[in-house]
Structure formats: C-alpha cells, structure tokens
KOLMARVEX-628921 format. One record per atom (N, C-alpha, C): residue number from 1; residue in three letters; atom name; x, y, z. Coordinates in pm, whole numbers. Each point is the difference from the previous one (the first is absolute). Layout:
<sites>
   num   residuo   atomo       xx       yy       zz
   NUM       ALA      CA        X        Y        Z
...
</sites>
This chain:
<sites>
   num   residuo   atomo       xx       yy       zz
     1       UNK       N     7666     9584     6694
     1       UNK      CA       45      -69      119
     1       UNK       C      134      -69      -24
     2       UNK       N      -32      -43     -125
     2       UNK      CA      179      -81      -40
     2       UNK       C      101       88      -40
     3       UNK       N      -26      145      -31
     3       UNK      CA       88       75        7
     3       UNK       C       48       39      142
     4       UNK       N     -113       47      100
     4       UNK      CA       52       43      121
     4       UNK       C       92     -150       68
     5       UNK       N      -68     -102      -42
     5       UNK      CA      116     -147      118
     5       UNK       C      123       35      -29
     6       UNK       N       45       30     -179
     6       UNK      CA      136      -14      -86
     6       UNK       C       69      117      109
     7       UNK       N      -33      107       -9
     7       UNK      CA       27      111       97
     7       UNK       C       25      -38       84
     8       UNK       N      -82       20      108
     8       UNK      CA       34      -91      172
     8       UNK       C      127     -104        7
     9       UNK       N      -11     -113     -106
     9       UNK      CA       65     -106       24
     9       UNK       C      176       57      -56
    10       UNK       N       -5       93      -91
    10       UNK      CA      110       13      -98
    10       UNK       C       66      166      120
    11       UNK       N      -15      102     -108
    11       UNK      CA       38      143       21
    11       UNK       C       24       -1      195
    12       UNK       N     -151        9       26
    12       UNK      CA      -28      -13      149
    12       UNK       C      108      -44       76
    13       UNK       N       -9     -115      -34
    13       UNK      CA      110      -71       98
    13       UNK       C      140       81       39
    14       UNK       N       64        8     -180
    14       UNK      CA      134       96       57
    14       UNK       C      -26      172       68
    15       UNK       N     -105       36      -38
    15       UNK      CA       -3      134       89
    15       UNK       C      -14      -35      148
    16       UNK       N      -89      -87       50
    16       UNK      CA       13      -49       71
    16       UNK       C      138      -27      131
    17       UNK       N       46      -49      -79
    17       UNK      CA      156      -64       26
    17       UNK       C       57      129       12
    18       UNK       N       30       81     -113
    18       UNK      CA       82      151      -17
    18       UNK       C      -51       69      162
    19       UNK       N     -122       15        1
    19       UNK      CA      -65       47      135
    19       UNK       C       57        1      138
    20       UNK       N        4     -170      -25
    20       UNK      CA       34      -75      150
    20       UNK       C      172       65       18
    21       UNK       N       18      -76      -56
    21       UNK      CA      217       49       13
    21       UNK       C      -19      145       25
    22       UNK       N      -23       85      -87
    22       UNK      CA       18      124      -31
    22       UNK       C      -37       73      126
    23       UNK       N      -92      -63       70
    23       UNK      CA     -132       38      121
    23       UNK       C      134      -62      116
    24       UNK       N       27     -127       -3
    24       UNK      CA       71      -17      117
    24       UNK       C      177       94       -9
    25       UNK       N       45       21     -132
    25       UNK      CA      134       73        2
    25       UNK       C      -28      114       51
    26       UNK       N      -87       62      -62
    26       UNK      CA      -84      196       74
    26       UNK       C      -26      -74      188
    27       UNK       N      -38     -107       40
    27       UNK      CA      -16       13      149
    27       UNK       C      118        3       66
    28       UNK       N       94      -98      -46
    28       UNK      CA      114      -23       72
    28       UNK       C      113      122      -23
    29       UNK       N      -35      108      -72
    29       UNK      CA      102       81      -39
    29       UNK       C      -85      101       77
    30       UNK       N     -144       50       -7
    30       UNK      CA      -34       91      116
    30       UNK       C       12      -75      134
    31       UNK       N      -35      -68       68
    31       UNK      CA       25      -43      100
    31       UNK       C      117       11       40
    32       UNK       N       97      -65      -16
    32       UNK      CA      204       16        9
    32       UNK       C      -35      174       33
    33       UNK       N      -24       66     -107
    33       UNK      CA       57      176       -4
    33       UNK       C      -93       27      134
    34       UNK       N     -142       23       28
    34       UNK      CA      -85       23      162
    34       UNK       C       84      -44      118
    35       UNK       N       29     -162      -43
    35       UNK      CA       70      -23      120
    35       UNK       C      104      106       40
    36       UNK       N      133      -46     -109
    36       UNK      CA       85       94        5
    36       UNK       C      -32      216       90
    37       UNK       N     -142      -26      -72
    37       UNK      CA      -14      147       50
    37       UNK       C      -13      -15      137
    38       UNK       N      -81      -88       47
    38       UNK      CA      -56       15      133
    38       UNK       C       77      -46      106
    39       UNK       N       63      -55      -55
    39       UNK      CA      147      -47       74
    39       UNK       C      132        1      -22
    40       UNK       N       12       84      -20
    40       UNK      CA      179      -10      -85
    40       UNK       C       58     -124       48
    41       UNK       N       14       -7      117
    41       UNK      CA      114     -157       16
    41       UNK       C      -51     -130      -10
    42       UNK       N     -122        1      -47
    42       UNK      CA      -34     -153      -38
    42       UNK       C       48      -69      -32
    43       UNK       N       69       50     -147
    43       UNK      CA       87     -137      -15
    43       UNK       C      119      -17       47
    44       UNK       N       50        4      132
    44       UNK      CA      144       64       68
    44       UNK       C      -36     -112       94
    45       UNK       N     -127      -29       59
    45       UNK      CA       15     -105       77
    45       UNK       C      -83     -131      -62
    46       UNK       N       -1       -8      -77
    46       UNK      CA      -83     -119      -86
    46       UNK       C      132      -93        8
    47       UNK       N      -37      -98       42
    47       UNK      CA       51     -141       -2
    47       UNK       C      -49     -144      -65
    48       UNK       N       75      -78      -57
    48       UNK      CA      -28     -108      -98
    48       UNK       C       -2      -91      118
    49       UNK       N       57       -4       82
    49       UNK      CA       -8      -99       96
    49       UNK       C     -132       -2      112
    50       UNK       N      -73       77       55
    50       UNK      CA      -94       49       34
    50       UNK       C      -96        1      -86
    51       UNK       N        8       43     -130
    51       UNK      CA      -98       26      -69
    51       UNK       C      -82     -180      -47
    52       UNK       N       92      -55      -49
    52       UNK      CA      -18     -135        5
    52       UNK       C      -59     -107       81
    53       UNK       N       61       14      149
    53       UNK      CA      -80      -28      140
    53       UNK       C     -102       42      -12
    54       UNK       N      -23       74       11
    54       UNK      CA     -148       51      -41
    54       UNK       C     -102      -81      -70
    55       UNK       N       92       50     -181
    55       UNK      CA     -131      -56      -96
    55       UNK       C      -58     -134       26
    56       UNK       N      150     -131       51
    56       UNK      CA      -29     -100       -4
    56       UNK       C     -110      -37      120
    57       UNK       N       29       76      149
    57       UNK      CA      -83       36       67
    57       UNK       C     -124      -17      -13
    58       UNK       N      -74      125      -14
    58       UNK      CA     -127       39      -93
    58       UNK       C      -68     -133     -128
    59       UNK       N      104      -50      -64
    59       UNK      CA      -78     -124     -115
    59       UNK       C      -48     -102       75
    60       UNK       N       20      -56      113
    60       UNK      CA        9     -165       54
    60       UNK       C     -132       51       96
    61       UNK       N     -104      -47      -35
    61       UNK      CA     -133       -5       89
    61       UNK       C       70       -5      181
    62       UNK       N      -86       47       40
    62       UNK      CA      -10       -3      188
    62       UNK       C      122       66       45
    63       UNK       N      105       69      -74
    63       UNK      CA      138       34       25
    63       UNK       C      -39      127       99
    64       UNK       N      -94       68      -10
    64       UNK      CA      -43      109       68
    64       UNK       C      -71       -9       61
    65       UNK       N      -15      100      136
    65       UNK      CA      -92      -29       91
    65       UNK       C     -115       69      -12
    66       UNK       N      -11      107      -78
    66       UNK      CA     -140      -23     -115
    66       UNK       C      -65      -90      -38
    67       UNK       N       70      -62     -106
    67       UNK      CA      -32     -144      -49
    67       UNK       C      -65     -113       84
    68       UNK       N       82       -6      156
    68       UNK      CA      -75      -57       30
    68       UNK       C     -122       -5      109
    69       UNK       N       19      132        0
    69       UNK      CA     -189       65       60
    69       UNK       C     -107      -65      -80
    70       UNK       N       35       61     -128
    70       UNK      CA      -92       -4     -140
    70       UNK       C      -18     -101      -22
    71       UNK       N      -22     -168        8
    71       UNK      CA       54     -150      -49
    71       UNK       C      -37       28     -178
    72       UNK       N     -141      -10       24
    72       UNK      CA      -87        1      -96
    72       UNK       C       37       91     -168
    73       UNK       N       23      128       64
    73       UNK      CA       79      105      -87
    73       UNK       C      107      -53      -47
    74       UNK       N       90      -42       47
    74       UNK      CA      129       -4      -28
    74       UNK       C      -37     -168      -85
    75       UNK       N      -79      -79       22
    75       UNK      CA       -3      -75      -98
    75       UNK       C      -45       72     -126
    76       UNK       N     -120       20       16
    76       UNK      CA      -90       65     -118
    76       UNK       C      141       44      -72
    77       UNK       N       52      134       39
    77       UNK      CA       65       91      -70
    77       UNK       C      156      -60      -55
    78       UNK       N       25     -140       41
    78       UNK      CA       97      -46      -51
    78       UNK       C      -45      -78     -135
    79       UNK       N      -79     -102       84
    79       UNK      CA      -87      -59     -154
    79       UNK       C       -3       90     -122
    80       UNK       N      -95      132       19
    80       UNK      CA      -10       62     -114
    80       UNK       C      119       26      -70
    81       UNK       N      100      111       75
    81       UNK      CA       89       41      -98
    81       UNK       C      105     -116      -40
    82       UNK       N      -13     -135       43
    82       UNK      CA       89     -121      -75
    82       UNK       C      -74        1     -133
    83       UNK       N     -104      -40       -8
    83       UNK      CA     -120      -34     -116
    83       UNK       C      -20      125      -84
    84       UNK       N      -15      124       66
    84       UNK      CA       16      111      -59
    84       UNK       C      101       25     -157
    85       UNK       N      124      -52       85
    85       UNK      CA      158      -11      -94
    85       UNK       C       -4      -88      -90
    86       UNK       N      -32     -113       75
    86       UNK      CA       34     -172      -76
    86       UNK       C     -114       -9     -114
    87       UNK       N     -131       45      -16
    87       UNK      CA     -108      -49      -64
    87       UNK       C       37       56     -151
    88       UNK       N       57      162       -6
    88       UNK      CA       -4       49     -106
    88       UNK       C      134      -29      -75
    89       UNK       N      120      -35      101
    89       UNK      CA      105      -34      -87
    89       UNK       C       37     -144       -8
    90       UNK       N      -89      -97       41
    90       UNK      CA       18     -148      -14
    90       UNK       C     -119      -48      -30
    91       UNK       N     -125       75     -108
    91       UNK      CA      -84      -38      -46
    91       UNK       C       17      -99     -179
    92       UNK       N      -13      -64      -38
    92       UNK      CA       13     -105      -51
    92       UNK       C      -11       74     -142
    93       UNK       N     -143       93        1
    93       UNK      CA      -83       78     -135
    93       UNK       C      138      120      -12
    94       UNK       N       23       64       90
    94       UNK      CA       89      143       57
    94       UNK       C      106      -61      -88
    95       UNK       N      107     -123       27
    95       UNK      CA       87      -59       -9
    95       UNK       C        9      -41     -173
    96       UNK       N     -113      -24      -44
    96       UNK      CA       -5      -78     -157
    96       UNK       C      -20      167      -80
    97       UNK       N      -25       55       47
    97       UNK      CA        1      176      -76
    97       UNK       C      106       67      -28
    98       UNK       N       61      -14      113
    98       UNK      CA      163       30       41
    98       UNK       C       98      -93     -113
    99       UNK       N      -55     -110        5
    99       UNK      CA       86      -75      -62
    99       UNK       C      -28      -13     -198
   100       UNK       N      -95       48      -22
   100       UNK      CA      -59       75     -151
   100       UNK       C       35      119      -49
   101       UNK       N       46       92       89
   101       UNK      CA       20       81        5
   101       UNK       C      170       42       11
   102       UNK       N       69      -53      104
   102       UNK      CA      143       13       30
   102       UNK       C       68     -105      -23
   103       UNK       N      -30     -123       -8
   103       UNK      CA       55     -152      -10
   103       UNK       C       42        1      115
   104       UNK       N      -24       30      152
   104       UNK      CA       44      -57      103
   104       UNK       C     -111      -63       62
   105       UNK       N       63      -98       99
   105       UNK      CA     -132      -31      119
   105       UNK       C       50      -35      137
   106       UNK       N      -78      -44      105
   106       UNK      CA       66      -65      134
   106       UNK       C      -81      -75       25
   107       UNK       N       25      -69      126
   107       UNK      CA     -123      -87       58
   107       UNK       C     -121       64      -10
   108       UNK       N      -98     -114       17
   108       UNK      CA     -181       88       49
   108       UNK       C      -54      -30       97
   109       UNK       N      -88       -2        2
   109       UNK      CA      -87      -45       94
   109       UNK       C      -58      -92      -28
   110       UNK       N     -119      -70       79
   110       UNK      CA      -45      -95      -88
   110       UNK       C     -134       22       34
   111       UNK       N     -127       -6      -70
   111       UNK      CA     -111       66      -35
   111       UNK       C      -83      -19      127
   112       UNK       N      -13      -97       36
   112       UNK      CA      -50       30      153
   112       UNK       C       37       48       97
   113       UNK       N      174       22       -3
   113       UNK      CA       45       64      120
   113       UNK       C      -39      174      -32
   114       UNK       N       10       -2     -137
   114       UNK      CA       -7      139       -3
   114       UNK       C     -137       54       15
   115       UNK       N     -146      -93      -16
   115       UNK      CA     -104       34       62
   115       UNK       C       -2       45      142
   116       UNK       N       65     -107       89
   116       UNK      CA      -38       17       99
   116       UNK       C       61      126       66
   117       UNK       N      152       99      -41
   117       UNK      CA       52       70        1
   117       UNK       C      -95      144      -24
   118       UNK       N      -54      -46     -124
   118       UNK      CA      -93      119      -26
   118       UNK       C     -107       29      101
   119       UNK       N      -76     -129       47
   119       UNK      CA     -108        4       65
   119       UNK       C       78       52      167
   120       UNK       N      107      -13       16
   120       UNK      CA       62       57      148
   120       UNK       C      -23      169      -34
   121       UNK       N       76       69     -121
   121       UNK      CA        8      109      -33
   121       UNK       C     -133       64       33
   122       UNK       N      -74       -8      -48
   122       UNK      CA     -178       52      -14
   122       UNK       C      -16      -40      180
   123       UNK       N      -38     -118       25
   123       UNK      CA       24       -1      142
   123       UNK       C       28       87       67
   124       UNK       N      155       -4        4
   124       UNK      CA       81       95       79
   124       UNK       C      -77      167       27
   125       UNK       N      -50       27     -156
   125       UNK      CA      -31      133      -37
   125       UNK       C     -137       80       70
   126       UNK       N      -98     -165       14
   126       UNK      CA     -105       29       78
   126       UNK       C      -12       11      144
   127       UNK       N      104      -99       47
   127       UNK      CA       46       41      125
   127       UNK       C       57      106       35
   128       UNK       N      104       56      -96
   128       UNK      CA       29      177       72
   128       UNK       C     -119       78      -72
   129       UNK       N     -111      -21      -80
   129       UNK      CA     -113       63       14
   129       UNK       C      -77      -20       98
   130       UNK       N      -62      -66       79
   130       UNK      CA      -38      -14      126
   130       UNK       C       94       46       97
   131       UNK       N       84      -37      -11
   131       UNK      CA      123       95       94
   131       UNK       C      -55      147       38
   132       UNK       N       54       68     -114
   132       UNK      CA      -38      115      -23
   132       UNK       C     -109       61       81
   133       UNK       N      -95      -49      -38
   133       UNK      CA     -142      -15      -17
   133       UNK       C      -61        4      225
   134       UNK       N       88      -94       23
   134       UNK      CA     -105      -46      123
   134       UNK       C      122       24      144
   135       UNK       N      130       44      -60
   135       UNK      CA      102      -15      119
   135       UNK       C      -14      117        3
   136       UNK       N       11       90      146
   136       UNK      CA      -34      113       36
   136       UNK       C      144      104      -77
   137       UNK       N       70      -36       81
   137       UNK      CA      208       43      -29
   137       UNK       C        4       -4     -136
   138       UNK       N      -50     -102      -74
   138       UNK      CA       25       15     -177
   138       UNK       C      -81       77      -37
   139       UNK       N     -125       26       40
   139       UNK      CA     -135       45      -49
   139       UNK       C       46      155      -37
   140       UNK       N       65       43      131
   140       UNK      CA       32      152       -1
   140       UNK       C      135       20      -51
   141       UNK       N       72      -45      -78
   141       UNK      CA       66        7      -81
   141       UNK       C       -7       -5     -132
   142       UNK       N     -117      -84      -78
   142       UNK      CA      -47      -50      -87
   142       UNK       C      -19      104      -39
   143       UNK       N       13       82     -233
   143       UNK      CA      -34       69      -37
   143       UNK       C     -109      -76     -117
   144       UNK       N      -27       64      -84
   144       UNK      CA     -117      -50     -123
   144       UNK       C      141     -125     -109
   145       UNK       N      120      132       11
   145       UNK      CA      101      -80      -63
   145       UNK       C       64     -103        1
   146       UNK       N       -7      -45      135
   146       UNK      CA       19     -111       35
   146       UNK       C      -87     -157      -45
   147       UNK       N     -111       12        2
   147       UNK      CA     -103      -54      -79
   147       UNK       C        0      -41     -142
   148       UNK       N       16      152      -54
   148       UNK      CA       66       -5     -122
   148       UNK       C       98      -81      -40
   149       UNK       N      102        5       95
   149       UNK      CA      132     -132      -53
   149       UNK       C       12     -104       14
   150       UNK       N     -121      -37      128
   150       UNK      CA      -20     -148       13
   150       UNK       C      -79      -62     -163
   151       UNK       N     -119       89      -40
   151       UNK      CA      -50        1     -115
   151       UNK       C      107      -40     -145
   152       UNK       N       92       84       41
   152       UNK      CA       96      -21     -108
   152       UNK       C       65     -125       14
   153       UNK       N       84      -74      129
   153       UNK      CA       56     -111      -23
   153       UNK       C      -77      -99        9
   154       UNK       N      -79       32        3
   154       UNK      CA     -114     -146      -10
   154       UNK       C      -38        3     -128
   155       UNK       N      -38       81      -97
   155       UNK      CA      -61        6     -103
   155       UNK       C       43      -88     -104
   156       UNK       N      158      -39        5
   156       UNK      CA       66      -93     -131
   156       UNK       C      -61     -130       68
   157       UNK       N       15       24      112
   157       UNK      CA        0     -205       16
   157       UNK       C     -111      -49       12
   158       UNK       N     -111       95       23
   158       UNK      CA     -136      -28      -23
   158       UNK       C      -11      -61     -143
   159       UNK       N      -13      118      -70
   159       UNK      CA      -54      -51     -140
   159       UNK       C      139      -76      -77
   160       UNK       N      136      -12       68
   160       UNK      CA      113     -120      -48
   160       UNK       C     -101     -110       44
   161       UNK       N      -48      -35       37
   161       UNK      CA      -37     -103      138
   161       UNK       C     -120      -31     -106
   162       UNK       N      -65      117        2
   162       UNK      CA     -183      -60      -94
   162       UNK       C       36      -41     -128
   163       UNK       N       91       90     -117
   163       UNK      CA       78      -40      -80
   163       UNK       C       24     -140      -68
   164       UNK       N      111      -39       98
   164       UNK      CA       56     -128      -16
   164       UNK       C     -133     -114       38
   165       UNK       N      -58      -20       57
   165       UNK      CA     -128      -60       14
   165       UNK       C     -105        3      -73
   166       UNK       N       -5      126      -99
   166       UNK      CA      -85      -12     -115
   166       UNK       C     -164       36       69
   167       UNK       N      -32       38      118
   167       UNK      CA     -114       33       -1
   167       UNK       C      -38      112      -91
   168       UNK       N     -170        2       46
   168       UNK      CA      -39      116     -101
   168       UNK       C       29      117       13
   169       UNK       N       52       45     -144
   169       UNK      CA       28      156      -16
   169       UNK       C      165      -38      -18
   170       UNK       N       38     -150        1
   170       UNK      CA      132       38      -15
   170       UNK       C      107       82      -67
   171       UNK       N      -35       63      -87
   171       UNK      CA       52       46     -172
   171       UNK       C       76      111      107
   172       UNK       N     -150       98       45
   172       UNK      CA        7      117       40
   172       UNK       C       90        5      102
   173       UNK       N      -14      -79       84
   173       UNK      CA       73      -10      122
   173       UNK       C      149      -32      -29
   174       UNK       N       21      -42     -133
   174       UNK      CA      139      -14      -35
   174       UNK       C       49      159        2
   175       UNK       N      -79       42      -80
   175       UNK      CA       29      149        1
   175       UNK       C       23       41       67
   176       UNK       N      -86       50      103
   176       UNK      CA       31       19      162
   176       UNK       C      100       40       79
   177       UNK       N        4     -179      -48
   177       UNK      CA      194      -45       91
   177       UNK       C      118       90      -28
   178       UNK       N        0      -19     -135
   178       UNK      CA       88       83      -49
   178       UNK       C       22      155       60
   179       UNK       N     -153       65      -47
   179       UNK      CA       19      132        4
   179       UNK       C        2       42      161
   180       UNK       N      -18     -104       88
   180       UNK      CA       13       56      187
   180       UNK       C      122      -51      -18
   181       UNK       N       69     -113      -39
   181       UNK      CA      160      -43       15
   181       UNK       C       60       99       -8
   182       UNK       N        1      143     -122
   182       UNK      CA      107       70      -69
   182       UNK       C      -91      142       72
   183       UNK       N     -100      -25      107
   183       UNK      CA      -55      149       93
   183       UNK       C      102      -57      107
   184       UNK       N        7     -161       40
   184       UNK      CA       28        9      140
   184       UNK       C      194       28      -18
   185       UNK       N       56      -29     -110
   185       UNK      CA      141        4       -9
   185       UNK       C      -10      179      -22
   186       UNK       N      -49       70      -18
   186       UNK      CA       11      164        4
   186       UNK       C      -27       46       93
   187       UNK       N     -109      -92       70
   187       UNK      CA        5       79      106
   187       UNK       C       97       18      163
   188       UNK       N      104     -114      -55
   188       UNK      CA      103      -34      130
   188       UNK       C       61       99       57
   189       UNK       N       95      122     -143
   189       UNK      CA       90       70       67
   189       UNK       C      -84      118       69
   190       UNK       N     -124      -17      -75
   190       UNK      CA      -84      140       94
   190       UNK       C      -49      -46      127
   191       UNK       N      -83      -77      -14
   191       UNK      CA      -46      -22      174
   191       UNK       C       39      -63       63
   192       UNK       N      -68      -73      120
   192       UNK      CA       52      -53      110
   192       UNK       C       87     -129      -68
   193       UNK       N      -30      -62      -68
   193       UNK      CA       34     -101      -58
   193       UNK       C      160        1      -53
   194       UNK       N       42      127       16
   194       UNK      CA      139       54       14
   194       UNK       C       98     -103       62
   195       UNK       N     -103      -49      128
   195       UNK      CA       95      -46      134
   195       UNK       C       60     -168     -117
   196       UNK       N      -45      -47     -103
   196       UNK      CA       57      -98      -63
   196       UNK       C      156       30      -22
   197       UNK       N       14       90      -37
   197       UNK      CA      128       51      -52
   197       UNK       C       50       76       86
   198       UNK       N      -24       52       99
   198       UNK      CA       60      123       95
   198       UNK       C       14      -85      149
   199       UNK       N      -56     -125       17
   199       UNK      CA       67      -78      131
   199       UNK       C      103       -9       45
   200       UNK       N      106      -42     -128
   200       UNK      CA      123      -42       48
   200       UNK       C       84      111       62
   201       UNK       N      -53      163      -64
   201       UNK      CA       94      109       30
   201       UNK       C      -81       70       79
   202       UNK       N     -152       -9      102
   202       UNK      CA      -28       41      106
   202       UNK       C       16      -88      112
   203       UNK       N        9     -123      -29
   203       UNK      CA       72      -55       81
   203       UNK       C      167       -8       56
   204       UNK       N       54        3      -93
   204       UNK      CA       84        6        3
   204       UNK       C       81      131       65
   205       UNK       N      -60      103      -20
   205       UNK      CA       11      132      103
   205       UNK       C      -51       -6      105
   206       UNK       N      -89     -115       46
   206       UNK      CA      -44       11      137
   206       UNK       C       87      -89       68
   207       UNK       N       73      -95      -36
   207       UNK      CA       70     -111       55
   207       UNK       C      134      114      -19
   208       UNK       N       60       80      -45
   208       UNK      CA       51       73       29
   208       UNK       C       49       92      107
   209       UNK       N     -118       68       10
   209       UNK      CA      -38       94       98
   209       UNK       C       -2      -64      137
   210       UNK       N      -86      -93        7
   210       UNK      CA       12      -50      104
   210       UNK       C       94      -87       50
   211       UNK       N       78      -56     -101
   211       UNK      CA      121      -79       63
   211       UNK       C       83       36        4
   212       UNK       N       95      145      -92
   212       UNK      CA       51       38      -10
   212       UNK       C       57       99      133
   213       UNK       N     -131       93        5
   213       UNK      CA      -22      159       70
   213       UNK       C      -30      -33      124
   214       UNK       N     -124      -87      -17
   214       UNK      CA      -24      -33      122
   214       UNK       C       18     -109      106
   215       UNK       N       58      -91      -94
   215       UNK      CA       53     -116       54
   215       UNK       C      -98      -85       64
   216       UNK       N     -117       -6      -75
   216       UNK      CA      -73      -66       48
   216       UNK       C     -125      -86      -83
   217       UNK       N      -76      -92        6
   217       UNK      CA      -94      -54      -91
   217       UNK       C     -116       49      -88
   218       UNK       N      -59      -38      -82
   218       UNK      CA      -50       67      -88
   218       UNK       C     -156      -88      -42
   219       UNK       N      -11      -78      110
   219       UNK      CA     -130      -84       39
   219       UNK       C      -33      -45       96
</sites>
C-alpha cells in the first residue's frame, strides 16, 4: 500500500500533468484545423473587439436573458465554477506542497472558507444531479457520461473535505483525493469539461459572429 501512495503521490502526478497539457495542446490544435475545415473564413471575421463583449458579457451573472429565466441556475452554476477554480488553487495544504516542492507560494484561503467552498462544490454537483434526473428538457439530453463527470468533479472534494477532517478511513481517502484529482485533471481536454479551457475561444467566436456578421447580440 505504501508503495502504491509513493506512486500516486510521486510518478502519477507528472503523467498526469504530461496528460493534461499534452491533451489540451492536441484539442486546441485539432479544433483550430476542423474549424478551419468547416469554415474556411473563420478566422477572417473573428474580432477582438466583439469577441471580448462577449466573454465579459457571458462572466457577470443575470447579463443574459437566459440567466435571467433560470434565477436559481445561474446562481448554482456561478457559485460552483468560482469554488470550483478558487478551492484547488488557493488551498492552504495545495499551496505548502507547491511551496516544498518549487519554493513559490500566493495567498490561501483560510480553512473555513475553503470548507464552505467545498461543501458549495458537492452541493452544486447534486443539484445538477437532480437536475438531470427530474427536469424533463435536461432529462432528454442527459447521457450515462454525463453522470460520470459529475462523479468525477465531485470526487476530490469529497474525500479533500473527509480528509482534512480526519474522519474514519481517513488514510484511504487521502489516497483517493489524489488519485480522482490527477483522473479529474485528465480528464478535461477529453470531455465536456473541455468547456474550462475552450470558453474563452467558443465564446469568443460567437461574440464574433454575431457582432461582427450579424450585427447583432449574442444573449
């Protein structure tokens, strides 16, 4: 068992890492070339000025009239992906590893905020599982995989969460953390979870398109 943690905690990690980059450089370099195919002039009307309107657009809760059909959603789904970001790179433990390791550090968090951050995350997660689950429009969209990834980003902050609290089974659950942390960072450039890294430049083609071509709004 103390050989497999050394593993997980050591080797793991950088394949891991090699994965993720390697996984998001292969998306953004097929993606660019499809586009390109499926559209030759894509990037002919792409605009920085539009594209921007947009992103900033799209970040600021209620900005859309989506957003504000949805109240409830558009909280939920902001909460999460703030806490989502903030928990793993302004975690205090995250931060003192980093800093053993590289000699750098930044601010943290501070141990209760970052509970309660976690406990939004898992939250959040059960709510778009019931989502899923009981809304007609999501229901029939919903695949097995989808499930699956809620599974996955919940899985670190669960057992981060049981972990740091020391309930029983903690050891294992350290383990855990780790080994769903370095599933859920591999699994970004492949699935949906893409949209972390691929927002700024599908957005940014839609605030395009539409402000550009069509001269018109994009929410």
């Amino acid at each position: 068992m103390h050989d497999i943690y050394n593993f997980v905690s050591g080797p793991l990690v950088w394949v891991s890492f090699v994965l993720f980059i390697g996984g998001c450089i292969y998306r953004f370099i097929s993606m660019a070339a499809l586009a390109k195919k499926k559209d030759p002039v894509v990037y002919d009307y792409m605009s920085l000025r539009y594209a921007l309107r947009s992103i900033f657009h799209w970040i600021i809760p209620f900005r859309s009239e989506n957003m504000k059909k949805h109240p409830v959603f558009t909280i939920v789904t902001f909460a999460f992906h703030i806490c989502l970001l903030a928990v793993p790179l302004f975690l205090f433990a995250h931060i003192i590893l980093i800093k053993e390791s590289w000699n750098i550090s930044w601010w943290f968090l501070s141990d209760s905020t970052a509970d309660v951050m976690t406990l939004i995350v898992v939250g959040s997660c059960v709510y778009f599982l019931v989502r899923r689950i009981v809304q007609p429009e999501v229901k029939f969209l919903t695949s097995p995989s989808d499930f699956l990834i809620l599974a996955i980003v919940a899985a670190p902050f669960i057992t981060g969460f049981w972990t740091y609290h020391q309930f029983a089974g903690y050891k294992v659950m350290g383990f855990i953390h780790i080994l769903s942390g370095e599933i859920m960072l591999v699994a970004i450039p492949f699935t949906r979870l893409s949209h972390m890294i691929f927002f700024v430049f599908t957005r940014g083609y839609m605030g395009s398109e539409f402000g550009a071509i069509r001269h018109a709004k994009d929410w």
